[in-house]
Z-matrix of the N, CA and C atoms (Angstrom, degrees):
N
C 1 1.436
C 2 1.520 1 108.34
N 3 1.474 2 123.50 1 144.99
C 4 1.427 3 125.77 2 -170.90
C 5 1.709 4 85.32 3 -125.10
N 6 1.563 5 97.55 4 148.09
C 7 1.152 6 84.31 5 170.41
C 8 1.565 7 94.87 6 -144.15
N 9 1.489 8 145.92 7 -144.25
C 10 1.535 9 127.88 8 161.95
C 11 1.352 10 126.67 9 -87.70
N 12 1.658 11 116.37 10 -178.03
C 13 1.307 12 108.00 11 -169.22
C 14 1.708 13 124.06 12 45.03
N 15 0.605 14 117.97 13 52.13
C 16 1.264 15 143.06 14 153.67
C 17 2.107 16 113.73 15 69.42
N 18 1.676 17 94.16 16 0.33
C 19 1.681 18 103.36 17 166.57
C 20 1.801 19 125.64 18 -57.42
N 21 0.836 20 122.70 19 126.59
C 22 1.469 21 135.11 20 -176.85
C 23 1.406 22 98.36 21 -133.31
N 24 1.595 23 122.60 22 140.93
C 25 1.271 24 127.31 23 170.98
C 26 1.737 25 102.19 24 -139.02
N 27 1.393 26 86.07 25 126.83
C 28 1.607 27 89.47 26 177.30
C 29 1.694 28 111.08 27 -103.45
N 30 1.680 29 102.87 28 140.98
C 31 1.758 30 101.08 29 175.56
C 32 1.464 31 104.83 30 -118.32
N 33 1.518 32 111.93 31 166.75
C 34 1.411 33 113.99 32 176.15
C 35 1.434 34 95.85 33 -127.15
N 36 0.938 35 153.80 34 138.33
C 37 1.589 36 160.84 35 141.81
C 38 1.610 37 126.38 36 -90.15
N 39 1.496 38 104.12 37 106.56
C 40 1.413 39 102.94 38 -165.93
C 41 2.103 40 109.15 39 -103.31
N 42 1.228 41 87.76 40 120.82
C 43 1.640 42 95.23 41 -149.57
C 44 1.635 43 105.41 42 -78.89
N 45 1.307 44 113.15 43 -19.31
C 46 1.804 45 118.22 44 168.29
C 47 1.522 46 101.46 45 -65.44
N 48 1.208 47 141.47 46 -39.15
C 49 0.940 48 138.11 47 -125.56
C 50 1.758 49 104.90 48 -130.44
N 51 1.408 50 95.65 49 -39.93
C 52 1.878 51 106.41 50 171.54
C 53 1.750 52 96.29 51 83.77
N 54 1.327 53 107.29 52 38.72
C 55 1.668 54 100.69 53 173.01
C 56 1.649 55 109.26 54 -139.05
N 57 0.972 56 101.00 55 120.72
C 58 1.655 57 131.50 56 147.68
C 59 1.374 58 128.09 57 -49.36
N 60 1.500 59 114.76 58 128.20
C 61 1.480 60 114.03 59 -176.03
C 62 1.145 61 90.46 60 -121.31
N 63 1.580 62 135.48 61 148.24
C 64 1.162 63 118.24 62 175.62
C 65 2.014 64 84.17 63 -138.69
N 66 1.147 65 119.49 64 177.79
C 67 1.291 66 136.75 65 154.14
C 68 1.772 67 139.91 66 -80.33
N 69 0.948 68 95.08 67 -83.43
C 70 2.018 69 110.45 68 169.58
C 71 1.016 70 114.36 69 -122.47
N 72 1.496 71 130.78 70 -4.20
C 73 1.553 72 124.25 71 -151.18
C 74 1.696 73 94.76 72 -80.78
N 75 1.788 74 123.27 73 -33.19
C 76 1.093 75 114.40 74 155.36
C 77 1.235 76 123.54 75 -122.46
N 78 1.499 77 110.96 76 164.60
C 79 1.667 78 103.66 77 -176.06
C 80 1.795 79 90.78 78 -128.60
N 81 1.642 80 112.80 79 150.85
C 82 1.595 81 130.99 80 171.29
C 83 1.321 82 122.06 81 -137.55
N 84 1.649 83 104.95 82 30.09
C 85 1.700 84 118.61 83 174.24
C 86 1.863 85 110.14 84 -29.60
N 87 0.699 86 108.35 85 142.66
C 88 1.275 87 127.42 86 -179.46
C 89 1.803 88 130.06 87 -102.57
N 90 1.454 89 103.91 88 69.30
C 91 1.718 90 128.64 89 -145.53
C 92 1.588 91 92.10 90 -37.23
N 93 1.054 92 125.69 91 -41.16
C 94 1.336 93 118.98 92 -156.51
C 95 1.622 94 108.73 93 -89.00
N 96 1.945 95 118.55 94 3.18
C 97 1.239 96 104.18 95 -174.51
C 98 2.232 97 84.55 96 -105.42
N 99 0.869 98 124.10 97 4.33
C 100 1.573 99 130.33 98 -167.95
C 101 1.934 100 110.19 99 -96.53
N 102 1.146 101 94.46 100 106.39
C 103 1.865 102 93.14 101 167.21
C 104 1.691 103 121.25 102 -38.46
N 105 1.118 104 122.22 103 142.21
C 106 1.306 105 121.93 104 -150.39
C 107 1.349 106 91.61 105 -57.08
N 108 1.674 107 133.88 106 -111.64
C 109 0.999 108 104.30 107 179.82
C 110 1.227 109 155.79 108 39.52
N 111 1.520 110 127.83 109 -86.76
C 112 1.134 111 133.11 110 134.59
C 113 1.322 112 142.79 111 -24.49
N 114 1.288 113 106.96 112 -46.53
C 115 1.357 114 121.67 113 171.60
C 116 1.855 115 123.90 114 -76.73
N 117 1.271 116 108.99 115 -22.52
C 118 1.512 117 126.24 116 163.92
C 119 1.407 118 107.08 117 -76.58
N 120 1.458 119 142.10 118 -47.81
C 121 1.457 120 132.02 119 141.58
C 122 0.934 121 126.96 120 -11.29
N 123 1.739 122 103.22 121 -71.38
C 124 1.379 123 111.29 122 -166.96
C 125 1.610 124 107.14 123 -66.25
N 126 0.982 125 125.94 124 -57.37
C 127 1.525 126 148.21 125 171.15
C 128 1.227 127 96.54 126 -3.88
N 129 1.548 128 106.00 127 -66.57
C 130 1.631 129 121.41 128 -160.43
C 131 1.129 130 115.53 129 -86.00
N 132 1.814 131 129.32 130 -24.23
C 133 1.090 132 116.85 131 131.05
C 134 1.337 133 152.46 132 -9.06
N 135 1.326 134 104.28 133 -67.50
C 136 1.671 135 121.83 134 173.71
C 137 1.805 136 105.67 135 118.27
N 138 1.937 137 88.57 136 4.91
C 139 2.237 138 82.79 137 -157.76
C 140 1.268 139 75.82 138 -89.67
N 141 1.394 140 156.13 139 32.68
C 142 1.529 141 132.15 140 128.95
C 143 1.404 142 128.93 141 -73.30
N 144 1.459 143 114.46 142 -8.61
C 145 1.570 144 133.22 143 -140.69
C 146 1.835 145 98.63 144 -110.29
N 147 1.514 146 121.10 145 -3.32
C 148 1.547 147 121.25 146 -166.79
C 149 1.759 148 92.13 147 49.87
N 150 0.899 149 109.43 148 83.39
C 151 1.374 150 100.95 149 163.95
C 152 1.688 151 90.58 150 -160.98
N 153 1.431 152 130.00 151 -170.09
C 154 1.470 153 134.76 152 167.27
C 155 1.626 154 110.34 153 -83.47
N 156 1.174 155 136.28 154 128.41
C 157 1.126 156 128.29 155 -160.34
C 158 1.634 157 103.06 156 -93.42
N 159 1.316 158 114.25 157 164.02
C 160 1.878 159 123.67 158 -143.90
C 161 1.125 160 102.51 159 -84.56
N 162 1.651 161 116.53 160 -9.54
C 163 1.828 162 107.37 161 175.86
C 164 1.644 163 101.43 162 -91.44
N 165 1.368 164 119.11 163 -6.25
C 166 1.354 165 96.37 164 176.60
C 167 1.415 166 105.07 165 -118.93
N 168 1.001 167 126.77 166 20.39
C 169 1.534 168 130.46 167 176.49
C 170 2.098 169 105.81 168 -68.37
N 171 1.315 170 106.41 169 -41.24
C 172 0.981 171 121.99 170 167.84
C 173 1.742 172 126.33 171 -50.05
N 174 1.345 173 119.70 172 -50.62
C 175 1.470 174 124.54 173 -172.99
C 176 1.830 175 88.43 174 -89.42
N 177 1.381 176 118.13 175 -48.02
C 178 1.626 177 101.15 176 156.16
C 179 1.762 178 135.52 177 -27.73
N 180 1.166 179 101.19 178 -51.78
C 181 0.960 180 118.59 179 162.31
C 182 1.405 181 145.22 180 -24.13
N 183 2.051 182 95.92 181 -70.09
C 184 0.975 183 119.65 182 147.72
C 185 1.468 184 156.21 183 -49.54
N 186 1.407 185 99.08 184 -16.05
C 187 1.301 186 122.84 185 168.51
C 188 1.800 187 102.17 186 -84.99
N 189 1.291 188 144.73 187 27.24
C 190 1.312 189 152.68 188 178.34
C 191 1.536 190 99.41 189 0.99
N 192 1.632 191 115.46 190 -131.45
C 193 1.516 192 98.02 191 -140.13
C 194 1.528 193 105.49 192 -67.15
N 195 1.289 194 107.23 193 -18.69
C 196 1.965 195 108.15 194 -160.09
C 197 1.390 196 88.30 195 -60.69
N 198 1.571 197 112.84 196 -50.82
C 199 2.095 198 100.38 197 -175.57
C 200 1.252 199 119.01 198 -52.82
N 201 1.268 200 92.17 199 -46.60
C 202 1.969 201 100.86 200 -169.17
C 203 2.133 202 86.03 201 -51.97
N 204 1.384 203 122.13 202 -62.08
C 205 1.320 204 131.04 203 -155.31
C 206 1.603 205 100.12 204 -43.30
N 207 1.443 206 106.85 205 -51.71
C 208 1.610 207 117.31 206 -158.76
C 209 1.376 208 94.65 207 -73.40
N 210 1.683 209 127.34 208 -43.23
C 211 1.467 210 115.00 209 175.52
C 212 1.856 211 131.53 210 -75.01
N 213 1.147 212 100.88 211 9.92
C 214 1.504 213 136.96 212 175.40
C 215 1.390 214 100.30 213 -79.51
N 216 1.648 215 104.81 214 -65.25
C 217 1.670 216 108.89 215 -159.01
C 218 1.945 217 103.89 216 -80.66
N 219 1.257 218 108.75 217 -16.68
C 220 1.365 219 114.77 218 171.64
C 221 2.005 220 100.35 219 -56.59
N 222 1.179 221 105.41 220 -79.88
C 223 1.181 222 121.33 221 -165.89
C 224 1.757 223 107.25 222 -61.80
N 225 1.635 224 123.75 223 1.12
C 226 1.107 225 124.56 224 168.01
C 227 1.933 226 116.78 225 -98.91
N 228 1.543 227 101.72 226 -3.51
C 229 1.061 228 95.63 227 167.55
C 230 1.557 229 128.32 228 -85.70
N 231 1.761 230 108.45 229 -18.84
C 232 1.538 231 101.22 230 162.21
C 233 1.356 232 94.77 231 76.06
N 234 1.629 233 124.76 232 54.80
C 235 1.357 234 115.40 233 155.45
C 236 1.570 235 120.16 234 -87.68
N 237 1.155 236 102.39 235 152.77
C 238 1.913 237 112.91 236 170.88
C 239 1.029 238 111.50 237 -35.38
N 240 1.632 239 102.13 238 -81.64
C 241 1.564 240 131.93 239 -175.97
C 242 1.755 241 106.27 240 -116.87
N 243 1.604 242 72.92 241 152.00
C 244 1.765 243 90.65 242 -176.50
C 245 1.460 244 98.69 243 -138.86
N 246 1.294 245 112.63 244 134.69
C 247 1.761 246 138.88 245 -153.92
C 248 1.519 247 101.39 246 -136.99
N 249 1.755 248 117.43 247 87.22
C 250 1.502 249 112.74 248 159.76
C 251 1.377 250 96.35 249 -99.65
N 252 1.909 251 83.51 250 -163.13
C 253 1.812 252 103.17 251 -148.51
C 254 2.260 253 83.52 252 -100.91
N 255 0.934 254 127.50 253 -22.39
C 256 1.477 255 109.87 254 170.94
C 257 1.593 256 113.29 255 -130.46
N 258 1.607 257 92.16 256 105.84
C 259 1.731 258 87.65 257 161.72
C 260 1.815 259 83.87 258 128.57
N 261 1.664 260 95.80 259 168.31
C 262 1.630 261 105.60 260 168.97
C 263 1.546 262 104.59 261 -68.03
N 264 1.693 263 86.12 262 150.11
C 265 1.488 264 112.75 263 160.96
C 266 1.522 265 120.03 264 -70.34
N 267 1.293 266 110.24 265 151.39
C 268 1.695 267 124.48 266 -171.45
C 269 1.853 268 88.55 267 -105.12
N 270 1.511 269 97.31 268 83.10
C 271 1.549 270 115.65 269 175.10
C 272 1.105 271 134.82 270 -67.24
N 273 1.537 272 114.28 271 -8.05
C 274 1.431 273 135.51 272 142.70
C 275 1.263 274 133.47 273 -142.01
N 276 1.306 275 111.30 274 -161.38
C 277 1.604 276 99.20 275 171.55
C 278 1.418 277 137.51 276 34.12
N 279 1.576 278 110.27 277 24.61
C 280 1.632 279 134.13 278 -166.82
C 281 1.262 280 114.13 279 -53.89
N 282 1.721 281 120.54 280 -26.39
C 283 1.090 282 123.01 281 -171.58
C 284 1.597 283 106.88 282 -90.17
N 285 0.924 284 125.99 283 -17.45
C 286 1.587 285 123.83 284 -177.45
C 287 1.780 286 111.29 285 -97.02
N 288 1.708 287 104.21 286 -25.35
C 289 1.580 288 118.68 287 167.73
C 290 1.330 289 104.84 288 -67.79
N 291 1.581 290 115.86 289 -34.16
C 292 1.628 291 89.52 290 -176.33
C 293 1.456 292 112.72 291 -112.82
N 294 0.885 293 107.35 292 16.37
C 295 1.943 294 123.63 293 149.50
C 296 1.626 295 96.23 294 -37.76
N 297 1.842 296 91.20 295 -79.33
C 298 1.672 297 121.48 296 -146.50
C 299 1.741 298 76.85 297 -63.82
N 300 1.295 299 146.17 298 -61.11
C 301 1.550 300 146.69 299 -150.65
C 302 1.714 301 92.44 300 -59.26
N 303 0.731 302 110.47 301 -94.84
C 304 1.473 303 123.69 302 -170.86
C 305 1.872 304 107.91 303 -44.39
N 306 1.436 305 113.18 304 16.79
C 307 2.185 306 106.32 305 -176.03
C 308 1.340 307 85.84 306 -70.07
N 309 1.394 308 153.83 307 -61.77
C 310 1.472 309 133.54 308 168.77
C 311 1.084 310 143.62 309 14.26
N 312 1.591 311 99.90 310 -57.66
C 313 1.190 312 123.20 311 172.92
C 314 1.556 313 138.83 312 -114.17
N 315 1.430 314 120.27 313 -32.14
C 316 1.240 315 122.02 314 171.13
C 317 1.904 316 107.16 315 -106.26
């Protein structure tokens, strides 16, 4: 997925298995493993919330319909689990978590 300013997020979808790898597109930091500080960032972010966090909602954005399209076809594959690179995994029910993650946008 391309989106603006120079963000690209790559996914892998593993179809035996019903799991999703995604990169940044979401974040599920875990407030209580983050130094305070940090964790008031993140907070306000939203990258505690499994959702896409609010500084990149923007270069998302920018990528108009092709992003909106590619984050469409993510959430039309109906994975189990979904496995990014910061924060817990959405260990089940992935397809209805990234409904609620992605209301932002679609």
């Amino acid at each position: 997925m391309q989106g603006g300013a120079g963000f690209n997020e790559v996914w892998f979808f593993h179809r035996q298995t019903k799991t999703l790898v995604l990169v940044d597109l979401i974040e599920n930091l875990d407030p209580e493993k983050l130094p305070p500080i940090t964790r008031l960032m993140m907070q306000a972010s939203a990258a505690t919330r499994g959702t896409t966090a609010r500084y990149l909602r923007l270069p998302v954005r920018l990528g108009g319909a092709d992003a909106k399209k590619a984050v469409q076809a993510i959430v039309a594959l109906e994975p189990d689990r979904v496995i990014f690179a910061h924060g817990r995994p959405f260990d089940s029910d992935g397809a209805a978590r990234l409904k609620r993650a992605f209301e932002w946008l679609i």
